[in-house]
C-alpha positions in Angstrom: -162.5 50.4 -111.6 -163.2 49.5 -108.1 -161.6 52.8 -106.2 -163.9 55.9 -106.2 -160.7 57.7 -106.4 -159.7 55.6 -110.2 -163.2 56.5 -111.2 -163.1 60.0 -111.1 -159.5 60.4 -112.7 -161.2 58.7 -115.0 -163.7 61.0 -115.4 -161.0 64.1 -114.8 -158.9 62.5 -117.9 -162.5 62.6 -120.0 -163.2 66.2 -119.2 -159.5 67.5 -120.1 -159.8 65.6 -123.1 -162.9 66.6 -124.1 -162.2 70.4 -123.3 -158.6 70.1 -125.1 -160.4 68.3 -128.0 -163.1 71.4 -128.1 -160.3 74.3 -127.7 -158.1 72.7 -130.7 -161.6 72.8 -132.8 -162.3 76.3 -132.0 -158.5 77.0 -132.8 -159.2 75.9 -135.8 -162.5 77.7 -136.3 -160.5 80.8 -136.0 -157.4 80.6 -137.2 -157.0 83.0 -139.4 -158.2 85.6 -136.5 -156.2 84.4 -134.0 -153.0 85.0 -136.4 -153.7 88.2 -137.4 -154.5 88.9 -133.5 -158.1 89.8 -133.9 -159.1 86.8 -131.6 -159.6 88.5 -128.3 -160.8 86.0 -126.0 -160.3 82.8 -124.2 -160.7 79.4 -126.8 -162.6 77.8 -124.3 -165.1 81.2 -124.1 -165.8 79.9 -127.6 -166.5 76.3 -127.1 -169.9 74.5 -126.2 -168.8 74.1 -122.8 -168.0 77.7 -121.5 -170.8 77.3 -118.6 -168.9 74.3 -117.3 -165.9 75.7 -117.6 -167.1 79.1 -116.1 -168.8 76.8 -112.9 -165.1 75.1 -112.5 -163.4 78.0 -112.4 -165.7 79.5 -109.8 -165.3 76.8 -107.7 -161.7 76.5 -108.2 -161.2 79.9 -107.0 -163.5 79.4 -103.6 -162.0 76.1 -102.9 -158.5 76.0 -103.8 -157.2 79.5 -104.8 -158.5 81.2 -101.4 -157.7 78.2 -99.5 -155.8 78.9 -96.1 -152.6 76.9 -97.2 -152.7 78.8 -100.8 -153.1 82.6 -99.3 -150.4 81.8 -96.4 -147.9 80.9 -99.8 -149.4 83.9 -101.3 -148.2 86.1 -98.6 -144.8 84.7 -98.0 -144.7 85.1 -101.2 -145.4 88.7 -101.4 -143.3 89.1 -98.6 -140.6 87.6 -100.4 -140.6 89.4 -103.4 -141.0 92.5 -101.6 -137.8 92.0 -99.5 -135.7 91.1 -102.9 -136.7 93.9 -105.0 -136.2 96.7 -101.9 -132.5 95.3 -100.8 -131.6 95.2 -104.3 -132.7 97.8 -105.6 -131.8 99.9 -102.7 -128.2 98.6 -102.9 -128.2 99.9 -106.6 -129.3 103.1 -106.1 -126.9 103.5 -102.9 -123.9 102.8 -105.3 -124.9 105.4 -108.0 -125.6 107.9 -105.1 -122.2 107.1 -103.9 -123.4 105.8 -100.5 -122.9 102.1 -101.0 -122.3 100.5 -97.1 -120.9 97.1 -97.4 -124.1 95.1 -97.2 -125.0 96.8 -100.5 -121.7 96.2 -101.7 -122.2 92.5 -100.7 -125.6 92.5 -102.5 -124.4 93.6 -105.3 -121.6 91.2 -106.0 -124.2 88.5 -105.5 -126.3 89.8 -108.2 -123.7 89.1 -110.5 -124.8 91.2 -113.1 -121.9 93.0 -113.9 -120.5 96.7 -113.1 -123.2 99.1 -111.9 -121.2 101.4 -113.3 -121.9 100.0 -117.1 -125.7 100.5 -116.7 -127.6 103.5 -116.5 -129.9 103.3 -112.9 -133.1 102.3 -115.0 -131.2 99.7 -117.1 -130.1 98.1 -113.6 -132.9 98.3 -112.1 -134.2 96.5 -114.8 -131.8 93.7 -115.0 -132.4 93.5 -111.3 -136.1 93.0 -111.8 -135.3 90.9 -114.6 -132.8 88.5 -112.2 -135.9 88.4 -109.5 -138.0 87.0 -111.5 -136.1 84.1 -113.2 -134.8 82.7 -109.6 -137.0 79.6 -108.7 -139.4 80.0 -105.5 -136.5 78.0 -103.7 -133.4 80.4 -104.9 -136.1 83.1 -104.2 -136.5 82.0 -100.4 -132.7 81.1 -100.1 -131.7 84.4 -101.0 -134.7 85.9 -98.4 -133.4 84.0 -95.7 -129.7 84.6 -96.4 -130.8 88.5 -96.3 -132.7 88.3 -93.3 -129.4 86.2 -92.0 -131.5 82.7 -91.2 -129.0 80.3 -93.4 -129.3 76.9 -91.4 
């Protein structure tokens, strides 16, 4: 392999194999624990290579997960979700107050989730929280920007 960048998939493809290899063993190992739920921890806190893994995923989480492209997703994100659960929820608890305007009315017919009327408040709610988070980041943002009233 002549490219640095062959060489160390290479090397990448070794490691995952060698660490799936080692968590499959340790599976194994404890088997009978991990079925009857008494296996509390990681499979790879078990295996020979815990200290690499442990050095991985501190680096990991100083160079990739607090990254500035990585924490400006993560607040979108939040942002996001935030906006989603507070209009619809909001537009559920307007209708079973009886003070549904006809954005919440809107927002509820887009939630498709029936009649607010069959559902006690906390089993909407719930279906509401359940609909959130089964959308896809891009239905998520689609419906954020159609809320905020930026369709293009």
């Amino acid at each position: 392999m002549k490219k640095s960048s062959d060489r160390l998939a290479y090397l990448r493809s070794l490691a995952i194999n060698t660490l799936v290899t080692e968590a499959a063993s340790v599976f194994i190992n404890n088997e009978e624990a991990i079925l009857n739920g008494k296996f509390t921890t990681s499979l790879l806190d078990k295996s020979n290579y815990k200290a690499q893994v442990d050095d991985i995923i501190k680096i990991s989480i100083q160079k990739i997960y607090n990254s500035k492209n990585v924490i400006d997703k993560e607040i979108a994100g939040y942002k996001i979700l935030n906006t989603l659960l507070e209009v619809f929820t909001n537009s559920v608890e307007n209708y079973k107050t009886g003070v549904t305007t006809q954005f919440d009315q809107l927002i509820l017919n887009d939630l498709i989730l029936g009649n607010p009327d069959d559902f006690s408040t906390y089993q909407y709610l719930i279906e509401t929280c359940n609909y959130i988070s089964r959308l896809t980041d891009s239905n998520a943002m689609l419906n954020f920007q159609k809320i905020n009233g930026n369709l293009s």
